[in-house]
Every structure is written in structure tokens, then in C-alpha cells.
C-alpha positions as CSV (number, residue, x, y, z in Angstrom):
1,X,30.1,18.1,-19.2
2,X,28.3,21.5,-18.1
3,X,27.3,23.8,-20.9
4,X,27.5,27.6,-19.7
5,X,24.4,29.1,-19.0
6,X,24.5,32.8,-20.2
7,X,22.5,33.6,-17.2
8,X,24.6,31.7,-14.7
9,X,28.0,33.0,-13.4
10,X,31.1,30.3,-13.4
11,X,31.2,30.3,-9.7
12,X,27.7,29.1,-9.4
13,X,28.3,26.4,-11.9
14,X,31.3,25.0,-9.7
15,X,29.0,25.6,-6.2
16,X,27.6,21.7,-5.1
17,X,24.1,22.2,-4.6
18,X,22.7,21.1,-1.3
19,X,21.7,17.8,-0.8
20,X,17.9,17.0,-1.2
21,X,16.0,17.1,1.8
22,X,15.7,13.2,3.8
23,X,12.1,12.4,2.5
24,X,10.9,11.2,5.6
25,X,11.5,14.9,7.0
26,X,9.9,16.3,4.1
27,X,6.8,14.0,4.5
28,X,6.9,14.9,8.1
29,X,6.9,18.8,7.6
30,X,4.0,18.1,4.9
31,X,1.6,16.7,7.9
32,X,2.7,19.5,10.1
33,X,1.7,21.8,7.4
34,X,-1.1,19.7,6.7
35,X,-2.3,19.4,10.2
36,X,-2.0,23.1,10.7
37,X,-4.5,24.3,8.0
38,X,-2.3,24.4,4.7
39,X,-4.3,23.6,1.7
40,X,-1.2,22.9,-0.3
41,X,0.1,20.7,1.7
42,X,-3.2,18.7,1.9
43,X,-2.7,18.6,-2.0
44,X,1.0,17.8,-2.0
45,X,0.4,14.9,1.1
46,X,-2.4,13.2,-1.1
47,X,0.1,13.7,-4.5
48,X,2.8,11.9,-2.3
49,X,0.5,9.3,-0.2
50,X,-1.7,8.3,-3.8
51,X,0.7,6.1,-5.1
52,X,1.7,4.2,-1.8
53,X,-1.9,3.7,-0.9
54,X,-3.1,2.4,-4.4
55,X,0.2,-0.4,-4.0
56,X,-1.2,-1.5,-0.9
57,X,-5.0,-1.9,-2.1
58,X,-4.7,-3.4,-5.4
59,X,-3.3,-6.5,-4.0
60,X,-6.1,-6.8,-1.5
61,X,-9.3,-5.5,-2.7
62,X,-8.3,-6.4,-6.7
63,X,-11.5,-5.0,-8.5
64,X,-12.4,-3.1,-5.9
65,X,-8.9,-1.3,-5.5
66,X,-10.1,1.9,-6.9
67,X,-12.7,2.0,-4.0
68,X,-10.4,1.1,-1.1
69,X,-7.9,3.9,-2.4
70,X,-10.6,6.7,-2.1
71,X,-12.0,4.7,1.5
72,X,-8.0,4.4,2.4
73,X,-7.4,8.3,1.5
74,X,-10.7,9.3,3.3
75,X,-9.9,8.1,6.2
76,X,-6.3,8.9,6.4
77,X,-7.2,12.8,5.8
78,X,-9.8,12.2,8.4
79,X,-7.1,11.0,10.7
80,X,-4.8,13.4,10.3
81,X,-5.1,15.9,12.8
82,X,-4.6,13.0,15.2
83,X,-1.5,12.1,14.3
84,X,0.9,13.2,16.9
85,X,4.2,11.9,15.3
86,X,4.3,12.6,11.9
87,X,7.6,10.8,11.0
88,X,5.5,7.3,11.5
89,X,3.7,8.7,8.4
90,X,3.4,6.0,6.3
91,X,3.4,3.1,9.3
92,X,0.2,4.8,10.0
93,X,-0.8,5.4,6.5
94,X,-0.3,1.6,5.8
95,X,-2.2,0.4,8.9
96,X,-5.3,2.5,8.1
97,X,-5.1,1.1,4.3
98,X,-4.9,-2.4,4.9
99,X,-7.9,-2.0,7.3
100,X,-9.8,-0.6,5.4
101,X,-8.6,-2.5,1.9
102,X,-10.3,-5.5,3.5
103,X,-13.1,-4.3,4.7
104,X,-13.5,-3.3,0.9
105,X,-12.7,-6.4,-0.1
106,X,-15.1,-8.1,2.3
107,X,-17.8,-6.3,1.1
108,X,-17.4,-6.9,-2.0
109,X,-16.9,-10.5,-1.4
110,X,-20.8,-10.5,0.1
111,X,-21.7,-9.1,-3.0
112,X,-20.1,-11.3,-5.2
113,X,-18.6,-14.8,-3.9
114,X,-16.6,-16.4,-5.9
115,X,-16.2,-20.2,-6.7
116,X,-13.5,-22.6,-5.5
117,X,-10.0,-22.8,-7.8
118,X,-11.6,-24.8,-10.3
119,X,-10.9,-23.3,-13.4
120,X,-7.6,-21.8,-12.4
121,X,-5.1,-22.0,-15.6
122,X,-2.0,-23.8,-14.8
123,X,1.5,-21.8,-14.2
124,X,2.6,-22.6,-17.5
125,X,0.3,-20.0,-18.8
126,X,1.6,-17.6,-21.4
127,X,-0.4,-14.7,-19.3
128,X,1.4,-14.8,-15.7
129,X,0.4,-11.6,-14.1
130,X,-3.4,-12.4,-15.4
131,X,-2.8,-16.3,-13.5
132,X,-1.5,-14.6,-10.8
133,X,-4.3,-11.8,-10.4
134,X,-6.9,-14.9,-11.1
135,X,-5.9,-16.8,-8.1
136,X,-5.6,-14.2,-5.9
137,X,-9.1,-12.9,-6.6
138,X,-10.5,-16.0,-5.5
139,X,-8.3,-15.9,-2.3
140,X,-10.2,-14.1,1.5
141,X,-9.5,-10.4,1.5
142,X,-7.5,-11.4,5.0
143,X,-5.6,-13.8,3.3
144,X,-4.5,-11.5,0.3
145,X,-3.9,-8.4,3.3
146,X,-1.3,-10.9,5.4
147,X,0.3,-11.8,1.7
148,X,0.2,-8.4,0.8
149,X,2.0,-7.4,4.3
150,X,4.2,-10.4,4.3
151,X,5.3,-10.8,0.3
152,X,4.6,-7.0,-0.8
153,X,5.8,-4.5,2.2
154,X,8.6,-7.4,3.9
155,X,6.8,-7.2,7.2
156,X,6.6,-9.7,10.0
157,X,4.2,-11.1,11.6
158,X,4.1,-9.3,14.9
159,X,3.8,-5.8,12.4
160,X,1.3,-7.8,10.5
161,X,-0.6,-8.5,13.3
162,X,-0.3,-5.1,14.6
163,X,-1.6,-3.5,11.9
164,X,-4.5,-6.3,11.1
165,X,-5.3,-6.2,14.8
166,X,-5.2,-9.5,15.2
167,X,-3.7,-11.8,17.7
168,X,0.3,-13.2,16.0
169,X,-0.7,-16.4,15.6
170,X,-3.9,-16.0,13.7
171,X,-1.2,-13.9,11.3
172,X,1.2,-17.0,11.5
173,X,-1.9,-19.3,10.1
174,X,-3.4,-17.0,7.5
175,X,0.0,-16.8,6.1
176,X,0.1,-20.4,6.1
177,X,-3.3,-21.0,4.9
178,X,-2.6,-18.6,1.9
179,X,0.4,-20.0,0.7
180,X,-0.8,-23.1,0.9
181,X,-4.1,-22.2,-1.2
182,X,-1.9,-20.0,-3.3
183,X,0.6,-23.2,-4.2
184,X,-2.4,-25.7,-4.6
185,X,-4.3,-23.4,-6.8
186,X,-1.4,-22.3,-8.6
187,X,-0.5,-26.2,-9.4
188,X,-4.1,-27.1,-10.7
């Protein structure tokens, strides 16, 4: 139950207040804004973009997540004025992040390659989320992007590809070659 506010008349207590605005709307009036010059919004788009970025990286670039958020936002906010519709916000937003989430990844891979799944603890593990980070670390960066797209965001393979820019059928057997590395080093 309501308490009354001193400050608040009885009629405005019993007025619904108006429904909050569809977030897809809002999101598109921020790049509008954004697009159009308004520092605020710049700051309110990265606020709202941050967190869905960094969900899409850290499966992909794992150590190097923190790195493929700031490539991820860069290029996004370099982007920007090109976007013409800015309700596919965050189709757009997640095709330039899992682009350049692997090419983070890759580099990083160059850097440091990692061994086969070797020394992968078995699933009955007491630490899952650190067996589960393990053996996805020493996965591709393409095969952790199509997991990421498949598992993560629910896509298909015809948005996976899209977005990857690669033909379907590579899509179709990078997912299949990932699960299947995924199972056997998850079994070792």
C-alpha cells in the first residue's frame, strides 16, 4: 500500500503513470541523437551498448575480452554516423563485435598458442565455470564466435554466417567441429 506523500496530491497518487517507453525506440532515438552531435547521448549509447558488447566478447576473445570490448566500442562509435536504421541497433552492434572479437582473439592466439586438450580436468570437477572457461580457451576464436552466436545469442546459421561473413556451410561445420571438440575435451 501507498504511503501519502505530503508533497503529492491524492489525485496524482491514483493517476497510472505512463508506460515506459519500448526500449528498442529509446535505443533508436539515442543514435539519432547520437548521430546528430549530442554528447549525452554518445555517453548514454556507450552506458547502454557496454554491457551487451562485453557478453558477446568474453566468450570469444576470453583473456583478451577487455581488449575486444574497447576494439568492439571503437569501431561501433566509428560506425555510427553510417547507420541509416537505427532500430537494427544492436543487429549491427553484434555483427561488428563478433568481427572484431575474433580478430582479437586471433591475434592473440599468434601471440600465444595454446596446447592440445591435454590436461583438460574432467566434468566432474568441483570448479565448472573454471572447466568450462579452460576448454574454451584452448578452442579457435571462430569456433568460440559460431558457439557464442549459436549457444549464447540463439541465432541460426544463415545470421551466423551473415554476421561472420562466411559462406552457411562453413557456419554449419564450425559448429560441428566445436561441439565436437567441446564434447571430446570435455570427456578427457
Amino acid at each position: 500500500m501507498r504511503t501519502a506523500d505530503p508533497g503529492v496530491r491524492r489525485h496524482e497518487l491514483d493517476t497510472p503513470r505512463p508506460l515506459e517507453p519500448d526500449p528498442w525506440e529509446a535505443a533508436a532515438r539515442l543514435v539519432r541523437a547520437a548521430q546528430s552531435g549530442d554528447a549525452l547521448a554518445v555517453n548514454d549509447l556507450l552506458n547502454l551498448l557496454t554491457p551487451y558488447v562485453s557478453r558477446l566478447c568474453r566468450p570469444i576473445a576470453l583473456t583478451d575480452s577487455a581488449d575486444a570490448v574497447q576494439e568492439s566500442l571503437i569501431a561501433v562509435f566509428q560506425g555510427l554516423p553510417r547507420l541509416k536504421d537505427p532500430t537494427a541497433l544492436y543487429a549491427w552492434v553484434r555483427t561488428i563485435t563478433v568481427r572484431e572479437a575474433v580478430r582479437v582473439a586471433r591475434r592473440a592466439q599468434r601471440e600465444t598458442p595454446w596446447g592440445e586438450f591435454d590436461d583438460v580436468p574432467g566434468s566432474r570437477s568441483s570448479e565448472l565455470a573454471s572447466d568450462v572457461h579452460d576448454v574454451l580457451r584452448r578452442m579457435s576464436s571462430e569456433h568460440r564466435a559460431v558457439l557464442t552466436l549459436r549457444e549464447l545469442e540463439g541465432l541460426d546459421e544463415r545470421s551466423a554466417s551473415e554476421i561472420l561473413n562466411i559462406p552457411c556451410g562453413t557456419v554449419k561445420s564450425r559448429l560441428h567441429r566445436a561441439r565436437d571438440s567441446f564434447r571430446k575435451a570435455w570427456t578427457r
